[in-house]
C-alpha positions in Angstrom: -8.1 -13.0 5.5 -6.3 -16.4 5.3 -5.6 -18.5 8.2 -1.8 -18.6 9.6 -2.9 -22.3 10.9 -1.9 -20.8 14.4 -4.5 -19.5 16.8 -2.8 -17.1 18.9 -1.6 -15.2 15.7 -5.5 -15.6 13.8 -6.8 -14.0 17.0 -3.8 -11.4 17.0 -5.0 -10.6 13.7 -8.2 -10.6 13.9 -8.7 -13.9 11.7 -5.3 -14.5 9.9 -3.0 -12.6 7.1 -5.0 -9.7 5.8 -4.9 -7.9 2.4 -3.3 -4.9 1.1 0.0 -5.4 3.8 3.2 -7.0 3.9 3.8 -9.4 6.2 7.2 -10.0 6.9 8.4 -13.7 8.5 11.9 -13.6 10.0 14.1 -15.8 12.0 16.8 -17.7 12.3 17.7 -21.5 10.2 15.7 -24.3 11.2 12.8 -22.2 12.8 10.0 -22.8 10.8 9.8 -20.0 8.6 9.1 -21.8 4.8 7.3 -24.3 6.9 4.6 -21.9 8.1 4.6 -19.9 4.1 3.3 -23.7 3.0 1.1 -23.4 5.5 -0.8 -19.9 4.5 -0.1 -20.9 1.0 -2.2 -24.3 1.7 -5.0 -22.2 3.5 -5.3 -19.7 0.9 -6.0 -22.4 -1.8 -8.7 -23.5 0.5 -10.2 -20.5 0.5 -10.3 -20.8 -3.5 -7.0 -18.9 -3.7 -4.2 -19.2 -6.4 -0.7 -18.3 -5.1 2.6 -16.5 -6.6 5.6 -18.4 -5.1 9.0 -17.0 -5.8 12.0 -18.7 -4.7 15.3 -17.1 -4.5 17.2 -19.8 -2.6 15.9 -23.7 -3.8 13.9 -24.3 -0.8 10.3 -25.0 -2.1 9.4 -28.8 -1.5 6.7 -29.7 -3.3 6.9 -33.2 -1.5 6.7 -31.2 1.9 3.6 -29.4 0.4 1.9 -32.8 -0.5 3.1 -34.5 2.6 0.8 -31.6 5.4 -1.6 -32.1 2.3 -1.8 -35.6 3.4 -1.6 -35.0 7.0 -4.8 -32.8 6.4 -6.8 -35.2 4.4 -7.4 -32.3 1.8 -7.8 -34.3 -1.2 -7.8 -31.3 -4.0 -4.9 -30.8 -5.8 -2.6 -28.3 -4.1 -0.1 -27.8 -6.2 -1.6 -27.0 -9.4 -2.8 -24.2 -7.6 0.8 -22.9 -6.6 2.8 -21.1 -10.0 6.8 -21.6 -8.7 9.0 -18.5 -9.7 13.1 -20.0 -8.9 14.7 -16.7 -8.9 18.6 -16.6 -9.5 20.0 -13.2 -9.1 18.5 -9.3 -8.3 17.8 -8.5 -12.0 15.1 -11.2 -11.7 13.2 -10.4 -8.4 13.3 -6.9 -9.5 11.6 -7.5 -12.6 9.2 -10.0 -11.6 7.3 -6.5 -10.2 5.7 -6.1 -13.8 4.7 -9.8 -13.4 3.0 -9.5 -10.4 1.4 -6.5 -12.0 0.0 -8.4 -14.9 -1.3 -11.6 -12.9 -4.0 -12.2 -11.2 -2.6 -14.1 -8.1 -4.6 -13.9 -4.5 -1.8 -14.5 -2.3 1.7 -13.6 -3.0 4.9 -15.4 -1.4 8.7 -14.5 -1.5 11.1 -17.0 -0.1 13.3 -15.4 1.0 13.4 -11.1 0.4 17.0 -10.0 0.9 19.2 -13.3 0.6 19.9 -12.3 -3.3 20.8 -8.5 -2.5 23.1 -9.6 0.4 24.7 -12.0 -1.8 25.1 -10.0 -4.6 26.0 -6.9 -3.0 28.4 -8.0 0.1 30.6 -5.2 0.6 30.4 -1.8 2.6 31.2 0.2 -0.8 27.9 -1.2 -2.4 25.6 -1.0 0.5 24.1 2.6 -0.8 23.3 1.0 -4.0 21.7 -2.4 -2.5 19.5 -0.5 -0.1 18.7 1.8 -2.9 17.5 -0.9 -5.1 15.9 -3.0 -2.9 13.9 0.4 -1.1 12.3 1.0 -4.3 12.0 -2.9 -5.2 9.7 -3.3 -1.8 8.0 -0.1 -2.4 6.6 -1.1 -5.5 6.0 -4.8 -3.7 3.9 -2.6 -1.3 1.6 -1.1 -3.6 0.9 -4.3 -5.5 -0.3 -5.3 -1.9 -2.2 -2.3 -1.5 -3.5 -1.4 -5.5 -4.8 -5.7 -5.8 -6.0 -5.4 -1.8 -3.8 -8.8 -1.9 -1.7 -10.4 1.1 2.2 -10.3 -0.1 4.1 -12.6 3.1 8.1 -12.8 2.9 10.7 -14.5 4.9 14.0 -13.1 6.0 16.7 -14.0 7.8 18.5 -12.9 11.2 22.4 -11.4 10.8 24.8 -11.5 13.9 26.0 -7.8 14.1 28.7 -7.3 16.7 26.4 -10.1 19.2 23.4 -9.1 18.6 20.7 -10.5 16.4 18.9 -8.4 14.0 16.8 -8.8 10.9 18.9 -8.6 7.4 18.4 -5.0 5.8 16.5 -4.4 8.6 16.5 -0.1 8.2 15.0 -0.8 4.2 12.7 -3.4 5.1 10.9 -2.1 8.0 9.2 0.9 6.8 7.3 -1.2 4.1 6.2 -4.0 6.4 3.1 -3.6 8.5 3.0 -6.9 10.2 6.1 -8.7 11.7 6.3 -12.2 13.0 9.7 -13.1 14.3 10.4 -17.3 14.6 13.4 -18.2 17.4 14.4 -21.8 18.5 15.8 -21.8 22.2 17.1 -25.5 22.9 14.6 -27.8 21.3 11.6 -24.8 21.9 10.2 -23.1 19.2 9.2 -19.5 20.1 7.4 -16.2 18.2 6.8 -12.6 18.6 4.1 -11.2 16.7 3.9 -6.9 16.2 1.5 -5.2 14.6 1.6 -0.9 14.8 1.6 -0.5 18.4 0.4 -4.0 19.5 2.2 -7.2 20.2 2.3 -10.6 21.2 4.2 -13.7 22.4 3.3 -17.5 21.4 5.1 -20.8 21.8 4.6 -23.1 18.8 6.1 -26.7 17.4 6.8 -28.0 14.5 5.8 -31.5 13.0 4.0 -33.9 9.6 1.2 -31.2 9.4 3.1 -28.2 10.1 3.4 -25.3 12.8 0.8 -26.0 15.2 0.2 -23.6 19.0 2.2 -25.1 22.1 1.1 -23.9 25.2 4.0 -24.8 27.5 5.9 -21.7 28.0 9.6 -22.0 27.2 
């Protein structure tokens, strides 16, 4: 188990991110998402934890990890601790299964799951072959979760389809990912939904130096 940082969500599940699942962050720009990531990824190195971090669109900040790092008063070093994968295109992430194979990692991170396939694959003709792909890419994610009894957490992003908000690649993503923690900002409130098979919850959370911490003022 490593801590989300959150309380609501460590008491949801039963004392944090467990192993051998998916967990699957997803929300909107500007909710928090990466934020909380550096925030399992700091509690899993206090656990004695090493961490996979792949990054498919340039937003790891190391200086972000250093600066909750400070706000903490851990005084180990965190980022020696954190191996940073910058992944470019599909080709990559897809192969980066066989090195997730051969490691050794406790905790593995992808920032962010689908923004590659989406970008790489944009129109209607090629959706069969980017769900195809990426199925069998987060299939094989799921049994490195399940085969190393290791946490794998993702982010992904929210599309606006005909009004309405919905997860990107939400029909190939879903059967793969046990946990799902959806991150919304309404006016200057932050606010999550947590679902696990057959449970769920709300919470209210905010965002500052040390990270994403509970807020119990409904919004």
């Amino acid at each position: 188990m490593i801590s989300t940082g959150l309380q609501q969500l460590d008491e949801f599940l039963s004392g944090g991110i467990p192993n051998g699942v998916i967990t699957d962050i997803y929300g909107g720009s500007g909710t928090g998402k990466t934020q909380l990531l550096f925030q399992i990824c700091i509690n899993a190195i206090k656990n004695g934890g090493n961490v996979l971090y792949q990054d498919t669109t340039g937003s790891f900040r190391p200086e972000r990890i250093l600066e909750i790092q400070k706000q903490q008063n851990l005084t180990f070093d965190i980022l020696g601790k954190i191996t940073v994968s910058r992944i470019t295109n599909t080709s990559e992430q897809i192969k980066s299964i066989d090195i997730m194979n051969a490691s050794n990692f406790s905790l593995i991170v992808i920032d962010n799951i689908t923004d590659l396939f989406s970008y790489e694959y944009p129109k209607e003709d090629t959706t069969f072959e980017k769900n195809s792909l990426f199925i069998k890419y987060v299939h094989n994610l799921s049994l490195i979760a399940i085969n190393k009894k290791i946490p794998v957490v993702i982010t992904n992003m929210i599309r606006n389809i005909e009004g309405t908000e919905m997860e990107n690649m939400r029909t190939a993503i879903d059967p793969f990912t046990h946990i799902k923690i959806k991150l919304t900002k309404i006016s200057s409130k932050f606010h999550g939904e947590i679902r696990w098979p057959l449970h769920q919850t709300h919470f209210s959370y905010k965002i500052h130096a040390a990270g994403l911490s509970n807020y119990t003022e409904d919004i």
